[in-house]
Structures are given as C-alpha cells and as structure tokens.
C-alpha positions in Angstrom: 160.5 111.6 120.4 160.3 111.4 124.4 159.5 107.8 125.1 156.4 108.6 127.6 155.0 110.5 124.2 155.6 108.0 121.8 153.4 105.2 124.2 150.8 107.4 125.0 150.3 108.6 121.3 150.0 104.5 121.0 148.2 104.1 123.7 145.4 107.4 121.6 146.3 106.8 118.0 147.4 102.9 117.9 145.4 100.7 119.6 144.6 98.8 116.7 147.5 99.1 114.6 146.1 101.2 111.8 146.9 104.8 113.6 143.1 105.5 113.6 141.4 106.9 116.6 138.1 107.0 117.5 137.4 109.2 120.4 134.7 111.0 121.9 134.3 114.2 123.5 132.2 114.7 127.0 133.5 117.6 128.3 131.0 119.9 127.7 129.9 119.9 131.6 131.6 122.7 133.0 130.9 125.0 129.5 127.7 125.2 129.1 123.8 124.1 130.3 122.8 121.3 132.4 121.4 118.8 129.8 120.5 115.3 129.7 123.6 114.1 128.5 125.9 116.0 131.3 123.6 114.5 134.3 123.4 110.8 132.7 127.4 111.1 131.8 128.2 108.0 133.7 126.1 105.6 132.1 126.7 106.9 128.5 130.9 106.4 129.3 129.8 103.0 130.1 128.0 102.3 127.4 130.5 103.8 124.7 133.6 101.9 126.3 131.6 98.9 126.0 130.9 100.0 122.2 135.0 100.1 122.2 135.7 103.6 121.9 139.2 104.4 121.7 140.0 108.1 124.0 137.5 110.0 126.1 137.8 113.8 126.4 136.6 114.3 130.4 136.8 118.0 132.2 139.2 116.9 135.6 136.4 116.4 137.8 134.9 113.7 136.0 138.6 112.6 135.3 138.7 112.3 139.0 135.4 110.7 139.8 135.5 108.1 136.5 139.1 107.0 136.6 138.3 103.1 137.4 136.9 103.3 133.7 139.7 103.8 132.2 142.4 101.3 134.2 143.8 98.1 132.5 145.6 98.1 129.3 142.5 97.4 127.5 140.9 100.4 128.6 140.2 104.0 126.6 143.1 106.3 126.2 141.8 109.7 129.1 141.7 113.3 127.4 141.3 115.8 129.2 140.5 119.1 128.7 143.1 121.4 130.3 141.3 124.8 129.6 138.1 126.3 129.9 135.9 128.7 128.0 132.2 130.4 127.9 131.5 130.5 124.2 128.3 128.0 124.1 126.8 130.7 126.5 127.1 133.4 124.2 124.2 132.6 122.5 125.5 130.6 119.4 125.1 127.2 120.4 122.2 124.7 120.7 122.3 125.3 124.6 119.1 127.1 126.4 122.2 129.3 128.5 121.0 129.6 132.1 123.4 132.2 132.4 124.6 134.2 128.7 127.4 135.9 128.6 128.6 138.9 126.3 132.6 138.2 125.8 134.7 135.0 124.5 136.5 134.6 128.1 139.2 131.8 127.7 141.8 130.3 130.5 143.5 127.3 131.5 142.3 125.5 134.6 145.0 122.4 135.1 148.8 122.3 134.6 149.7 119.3 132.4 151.6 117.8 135.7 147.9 117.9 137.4 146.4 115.9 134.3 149.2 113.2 134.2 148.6 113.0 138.0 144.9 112.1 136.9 145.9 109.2 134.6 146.0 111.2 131.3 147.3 110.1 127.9 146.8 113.2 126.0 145.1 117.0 127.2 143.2 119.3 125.0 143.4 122.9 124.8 141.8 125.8 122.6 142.7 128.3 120.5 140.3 131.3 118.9 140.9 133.0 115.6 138.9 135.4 114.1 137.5 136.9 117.8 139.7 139.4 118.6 143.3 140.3 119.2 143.2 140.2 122.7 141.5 136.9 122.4 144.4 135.0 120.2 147.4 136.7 122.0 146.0 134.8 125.2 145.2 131.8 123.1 148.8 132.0 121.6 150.0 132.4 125.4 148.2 129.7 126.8 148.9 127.2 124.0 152.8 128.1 124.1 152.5 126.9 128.2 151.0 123.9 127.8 153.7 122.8 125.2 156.4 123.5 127.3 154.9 121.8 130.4 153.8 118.8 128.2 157.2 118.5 126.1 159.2 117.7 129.5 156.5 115.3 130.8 156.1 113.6 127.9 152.3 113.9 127.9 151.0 114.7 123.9 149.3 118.1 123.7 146.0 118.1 121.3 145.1 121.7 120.0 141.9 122.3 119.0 141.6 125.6 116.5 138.4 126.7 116.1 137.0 129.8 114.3 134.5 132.6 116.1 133.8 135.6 115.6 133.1 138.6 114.1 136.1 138.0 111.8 134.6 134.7 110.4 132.5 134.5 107.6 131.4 131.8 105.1 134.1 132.9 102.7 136.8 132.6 105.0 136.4 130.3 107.2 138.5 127.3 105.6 141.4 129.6 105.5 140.8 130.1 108.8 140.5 127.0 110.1 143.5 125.8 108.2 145.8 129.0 109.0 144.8 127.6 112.9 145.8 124.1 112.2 149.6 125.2 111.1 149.6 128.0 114.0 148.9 125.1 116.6 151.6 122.8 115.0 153.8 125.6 114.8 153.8 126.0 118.6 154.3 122.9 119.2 150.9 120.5 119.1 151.2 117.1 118.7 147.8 116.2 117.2 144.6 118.7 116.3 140.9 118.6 117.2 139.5 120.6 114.4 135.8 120.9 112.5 135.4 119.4 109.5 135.9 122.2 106.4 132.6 121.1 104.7 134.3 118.7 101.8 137.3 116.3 101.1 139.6 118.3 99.1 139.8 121.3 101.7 140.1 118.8 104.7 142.8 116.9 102.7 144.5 120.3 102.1 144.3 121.1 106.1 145.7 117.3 106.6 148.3 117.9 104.9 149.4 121.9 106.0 149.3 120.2 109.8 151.4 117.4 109.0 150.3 116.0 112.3 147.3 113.7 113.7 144.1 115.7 112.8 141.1 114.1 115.0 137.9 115.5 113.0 135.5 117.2 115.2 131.6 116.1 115.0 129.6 118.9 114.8 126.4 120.3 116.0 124.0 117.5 117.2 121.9 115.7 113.8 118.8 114.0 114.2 120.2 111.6 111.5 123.0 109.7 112.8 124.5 109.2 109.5 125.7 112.7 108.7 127.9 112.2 111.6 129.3 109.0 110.1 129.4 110.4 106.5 131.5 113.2 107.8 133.6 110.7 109.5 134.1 108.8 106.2 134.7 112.1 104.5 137.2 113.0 106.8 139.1 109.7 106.8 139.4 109.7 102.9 141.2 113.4 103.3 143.5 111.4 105.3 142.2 112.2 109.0 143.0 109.7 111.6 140.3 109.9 113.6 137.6 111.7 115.6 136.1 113.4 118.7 132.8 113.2 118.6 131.3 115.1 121.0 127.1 115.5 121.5 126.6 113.3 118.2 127.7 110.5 120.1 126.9 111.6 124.1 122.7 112.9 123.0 122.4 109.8 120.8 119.6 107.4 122.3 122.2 104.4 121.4 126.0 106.0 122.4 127.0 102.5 122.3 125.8 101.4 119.1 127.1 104.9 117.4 130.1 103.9 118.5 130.3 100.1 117.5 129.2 102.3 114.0 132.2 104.8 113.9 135.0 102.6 115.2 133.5 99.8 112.1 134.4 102.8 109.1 137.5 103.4 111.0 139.1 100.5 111.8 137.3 98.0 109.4 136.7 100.2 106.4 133.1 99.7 106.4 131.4 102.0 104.1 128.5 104.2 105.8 125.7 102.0 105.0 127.2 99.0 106.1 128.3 101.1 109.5 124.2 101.2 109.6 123.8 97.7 109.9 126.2 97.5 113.1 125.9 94.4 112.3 126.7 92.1 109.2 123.7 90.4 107.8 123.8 87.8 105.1 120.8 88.5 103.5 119.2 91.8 103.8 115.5 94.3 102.9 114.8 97.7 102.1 112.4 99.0 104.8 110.7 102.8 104.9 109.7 105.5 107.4 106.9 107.0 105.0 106.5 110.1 107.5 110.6 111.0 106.9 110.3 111.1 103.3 110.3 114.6 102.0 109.7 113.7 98.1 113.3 115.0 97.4 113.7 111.9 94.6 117.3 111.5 95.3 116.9 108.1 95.9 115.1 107.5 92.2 118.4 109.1 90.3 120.5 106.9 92.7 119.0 103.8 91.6 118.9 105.2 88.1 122.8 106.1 88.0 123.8 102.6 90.1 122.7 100.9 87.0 123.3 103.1 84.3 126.4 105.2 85.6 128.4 103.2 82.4 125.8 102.7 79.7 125.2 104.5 76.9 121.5 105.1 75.6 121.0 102.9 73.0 123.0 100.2 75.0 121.2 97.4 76.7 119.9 98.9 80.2 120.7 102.8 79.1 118.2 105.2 79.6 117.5 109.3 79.8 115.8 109.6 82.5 114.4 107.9 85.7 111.0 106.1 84.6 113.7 102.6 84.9 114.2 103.3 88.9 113.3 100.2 90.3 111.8 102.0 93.3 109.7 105.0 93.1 108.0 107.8 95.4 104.2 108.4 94.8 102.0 110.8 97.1 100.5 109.8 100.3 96.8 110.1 101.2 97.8 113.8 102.5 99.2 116.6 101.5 103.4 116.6 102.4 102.9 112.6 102.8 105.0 110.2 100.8 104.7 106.5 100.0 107.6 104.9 99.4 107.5 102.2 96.6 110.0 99.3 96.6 110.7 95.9 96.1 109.2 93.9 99.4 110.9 90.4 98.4 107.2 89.1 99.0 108.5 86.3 96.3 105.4 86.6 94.3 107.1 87.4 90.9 109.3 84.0 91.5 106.2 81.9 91.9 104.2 83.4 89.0 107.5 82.7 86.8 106.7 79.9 84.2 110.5 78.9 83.2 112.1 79.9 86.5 113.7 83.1 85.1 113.7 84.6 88.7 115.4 83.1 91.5 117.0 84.5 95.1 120.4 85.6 94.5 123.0 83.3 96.2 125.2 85.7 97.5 122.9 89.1 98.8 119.3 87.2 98.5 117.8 89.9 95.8 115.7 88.6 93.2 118.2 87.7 90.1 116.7 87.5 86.6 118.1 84.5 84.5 117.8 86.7 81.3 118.7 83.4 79.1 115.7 81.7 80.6 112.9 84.7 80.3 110.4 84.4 77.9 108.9 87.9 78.6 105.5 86.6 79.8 104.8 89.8 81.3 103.3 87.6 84.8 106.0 89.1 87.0 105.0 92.6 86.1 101.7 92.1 86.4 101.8 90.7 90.2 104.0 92.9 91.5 101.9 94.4 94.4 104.4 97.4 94.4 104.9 97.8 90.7 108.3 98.3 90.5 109.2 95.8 88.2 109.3 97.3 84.7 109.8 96.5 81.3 113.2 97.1 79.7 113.4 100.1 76.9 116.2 97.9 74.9 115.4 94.1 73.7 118.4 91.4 74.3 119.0 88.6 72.3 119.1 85.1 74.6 121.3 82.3 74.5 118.8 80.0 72.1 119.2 83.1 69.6 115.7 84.4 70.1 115.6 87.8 70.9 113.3 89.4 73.7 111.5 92.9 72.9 112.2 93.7 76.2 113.0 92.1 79.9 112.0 92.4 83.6 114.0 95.8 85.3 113.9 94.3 89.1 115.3 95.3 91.8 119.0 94.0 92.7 119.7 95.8 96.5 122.7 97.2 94.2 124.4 94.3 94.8 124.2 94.1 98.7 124.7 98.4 98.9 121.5 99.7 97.8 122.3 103.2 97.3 118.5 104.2 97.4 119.5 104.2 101.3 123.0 104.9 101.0 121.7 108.5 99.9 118.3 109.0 101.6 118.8 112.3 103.5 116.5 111.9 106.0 117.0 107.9 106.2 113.6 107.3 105.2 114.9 104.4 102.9 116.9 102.2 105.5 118.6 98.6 105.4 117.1 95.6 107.6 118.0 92.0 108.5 115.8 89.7 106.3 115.1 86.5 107.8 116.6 83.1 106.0 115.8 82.9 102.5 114.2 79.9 101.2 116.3 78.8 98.0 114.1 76.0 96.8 112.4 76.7 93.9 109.7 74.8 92.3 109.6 72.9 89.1 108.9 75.3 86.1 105.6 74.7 84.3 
C-alpha cells in the first residue's frame, strides 16, 4: 500500500487503535435547502470536535473556510466530498426544496489533487444504482476517475453506493445496496459510506462482500437520538468500523454530547443505554416522560423476560405472563395519556422492613431483598406509593428451613441495565444520575 494511504487511512480509521471510526457528515450545504444546521455549521463543527469526533465530511468551500479546525495531529481526519448531486431536491427527502428538480443530475466538482491541496485525508464520492442507465454509466465513469487520480496521490477514496430509483423497491433493495458495495470495491474504493440494510445479518453479509472499511451511514433525521446509536451498535456487531453521521448528529440540539455518545459504543464498547448516560454514574434512577409513552407495553415483557428469560414455570421466579413486571403502565387522566409506574427509590419499603430484609444494593444502589431474612410481613407491599412491589407466585424455602408462601418481586434496575429503558421506543422510560445513596440502615425491630 502507497505510504501517504496507509497514514491517512490511520490518520480516518486508527486514531485510537481499534480501526473504528467515528465520523460525521456536514456536507449537505451545497445539495439541498438552507436549514438551521447548514447556517449554524461553524458552531456545531466546534462543538462535535470538542465531543472528539474522529473525520468530518465538508463540501471544499467549507473545507476552505474551516481548515484551522482541523490542524495538529490531534485534530479530525477532513472528508471531503469530491462530487455533487440534486437528489434531496427531487422531492424525496426531509428538505422544503426552494428549487425541485425532475432528473438525478450527478458530477464531480474537485480533482483529488484540489482536495489534498485543501488538507484532505480521504474524499467521498457517489454512485447511483437502480436510477437509470445513463445515470450509473456516469456514476461508473466518475468513480473510475477518482481512483486513478487518488491511487497516484496516495489520498484513500470513500465510495458511497446508494440506491434510488424507480428500480428500487423494498424487495430489492439489500441486493442492491450490497451489489453497489462490491461494484465500488471493484473499481477500486478504499473504504464505503453506505445505509444501513435494516438488520445485522444482511449488513454482516455486505461487510463481508466489500471486504473493505464500511462506514455505516445514519439515516433520515429521528426525533429519538437512540435509533441512531442502536443502528450504530447494530452496525458495529455486523462488523462495520464506523460511521458518517450526517443530520442525526448536525440537527441534534446537543452535536456534542451525540458525539461523546457514538464515539463511547465505538471505541469503549458501551452498550446503547450506557451511551445514554454520556456519562458513568455510580448509582442510578428510572425517570419518565409520561406524555412520550404510547402504551405500547414493551417495556412490561422486558422486565418480564430480564428476569425470567431462564426459568421455567414452576421454578422459583417463573411465570406466564406479565402480572410479575416490576413496573407497569396504567392510563392517564385523558384519553391517549399514560402513567408510567415504577420503582421511585423513595426508601419507604426499607424503613417499614421489620428484620432488615431490604437494603441499597452495594454495587448499582437498587433495593436488594435479603430473601434469607424476609419474613413475608406484607409491610413493604403495602407502602409502596407506586405498587410495584408484588408478591411472588412460587414460595422459597429460607436458610432457617422455614419456608415462605411467597416473597417481595422488587425492582432490581436489571442489575445497573434496566432494559425497561433499554427498549422504550419513544425513550419515555430513561436512566438518571441518582444522588449518594445513604447505606446506613437502622436497627431491625
């Protein structure tokens, strides 16, 4: 491999050691509408290198007018994007087009001398399947160019299949989509930018056909951030290494916080709910948007399945059903309203306890039931302001050899995951800091 390539594929892919980049695409200025996130561009580069994002996909003229950003060794790898198309202002994308247009028009606007000139590690290019003929063929030519110029410079050349039009349907549009991943690397590409396939196994599939670095795309803009960072994770298990987020990350009201969020699955292995926190808390709470809750329940078979997934019924703990979900959903004072029912860690179950059954868990701060020391008094049950804790459907025999008809069904934040939010659609159920947690208990009566 050319030497040039080989440090600035580092300089993109390796800036961490783990081959995982996490990049972000703001290009979108000179394609489509005039939008918040195109005038403000400045401050949300700012705020996204500060964030430590890894590459940033700029059109030249912001290349141009933001290149103190990216000096130092310590700054982002510079994409930019080497070609230029019309396709959001066909109608199709979440832009208000000032100006539509009727036909895919597609053409390159920089040589790849020009973009190393501007301090470039990598460019990106396009190429359409499923448009035309006419469309692909020039596609095809473009591509081809770009590889040649790049390949004696030394600068890597990021293809970006993506498929449109009339051709495409929801039936073939993997195939697609992968068939454009082995045509780029065929001519020549270095690394892909391509959408996510909708699941792991036909990403892992595309991964693999490329055989080079696949950077996942981001999608159209979600109002909740974490089906960006779930497709992220999804991508990543199929064995992606990396991203280019694009309006996800440049419309969010925190860029830099999205990012500190993506580059923790990435490069620490956070799971998506701890991506949420930013931030690692030692203790943690359950908190609720009542308003985003649609009723949906998927949140009661979570916690149903977190804690029976491997029990039996029959078996201590195994149940049909959900009525031994420690949180539930019951309707709100109108119609289409939800309350959200959950443990509060208000500590009034520990106080009421006789013999001290219930305590603060060490590690994650949940309540913890001492089965060995319960004598099924029924007080906790009865105080809980939210009743969620329930009674057991199996008895247990304790370490005295008594045996309990049944024992308290609490809460446990899963552990320090609670999947309740870990699966919330709408992130209605979210994760919070808790304050200190005050261990000392007092005597038992």
């Amino acid at each position: 491999m050319h030497s040039g390539l080989q440090a600035r594929m580092d300089r993109l892919f390796n800036q961490h050691g783990d081959g995982i980049a996490v990049c972000v695409a703001a290009d979108h200025g000179y394609m489509s509408d005039v939008t918040p996130n195109v005038v403000k561009l400045h401050s949300i580069i700012e705020a996204i290198i500060r964030g430590g994002v890894d590459g940033i996909l700029l059109s030249p003229g912001q290349a141009v007018r933001m290149a103190h950003l990216f000096r130092g060794r310590q700054g982002p790898a510079l994409i930019i994007r080497a070609d230029w198309m019309n396709m959001p202002r066909l109608g199709t994308s979440n832009v208000t087009n000032a100006v539509p247009q009727r036909l895919l028009l597609h053409q390159k606007v920089l040589s790849a001398q020009q973009a190393l000139s501007l301090g470039a590690s990598a460019i990106t290019i396009y190429l359409f399947l499923g448009y035309n003929d006419r469309i692909e063929a020039e596609g095809i030519r473009i591509c081809s160019s770009f590889v040649r110029e790049c390949s004696e410079i030394g600068l890597p050349c990021i293809i970006e299949p993506l498929a449109y039009g009339g051709q495409v349907t929801g039936a073939n549009i993997v195939d697609i989509l992968t068939l454009g991943a082995r045509m780029a690397v065929e001519l020549g590409a270095d690394a892909l930018k391509i959408p996510y396939t909708g699941d792991v196994d036909t990403f892992r599939n595309l991964v693999e056909v490329a055989g080079v670095p696949v950077l996942v795309l981001g999608g159209a803009r979600s109002d909740n951030e974490r089906d960006a960072m779930e497709l992220f994770a999804e991508a990543l298990e199929a064995g992606a290494q990396g991203c280019l987020m694009g309006r996800n990350v440049t419309k969010s009201p925190e860029p830099e916080r999205m990012i500190e969020q993506l580059c923790g699955i990435a490069h620490q292995g956070w799971p998506v709910t701890r991506a949420m926190q930013t931030k690692k808390w030692d203790y943690l709470r359950l908190k609720a948007h009542p308003f985003k809750c649609t009723g949906c329940q998927l949140c009661v078979t979570a916690c149903v399945a977190s804690h029976n997934g491997d029990l039996q019924p029959g078996e201590i703990g195994g149940a049909y059903g959900t009525h031994l979900a420690r949180l539930r959903i019951d309707p709100g004072n109108k119609v289409g309203y939800h309350k959200v029912m959950f443990c509060t860690l208000c500590k009034k179950c520990l106080d009421v306890c006789p013999t001290l059954a219930l305590r603060w868990h060490p590690v994650n701060g949940a309540v913890e039931l001492l089965v060995d020391q319960c004598t099924a008094c029924d007080r906790c049950v009865e105080i809980c302001p939210t009743g969620v804790i329930l009674h057991s459907d199996q008895g247990v025999q304790i370490r005295s050899g008594d045996v309990l008809d049944w024992y308290p069904v609490i809460c446990d934040l899963c552990g320090g995951e609670p999947e309740c939010a870990r699966i919330c659609p709408t992130a209605a159920i979210f994760i919070d800091k808790r304050p200190e947690v005050d261990f000392l208990q007092k005597e038992p009566v």
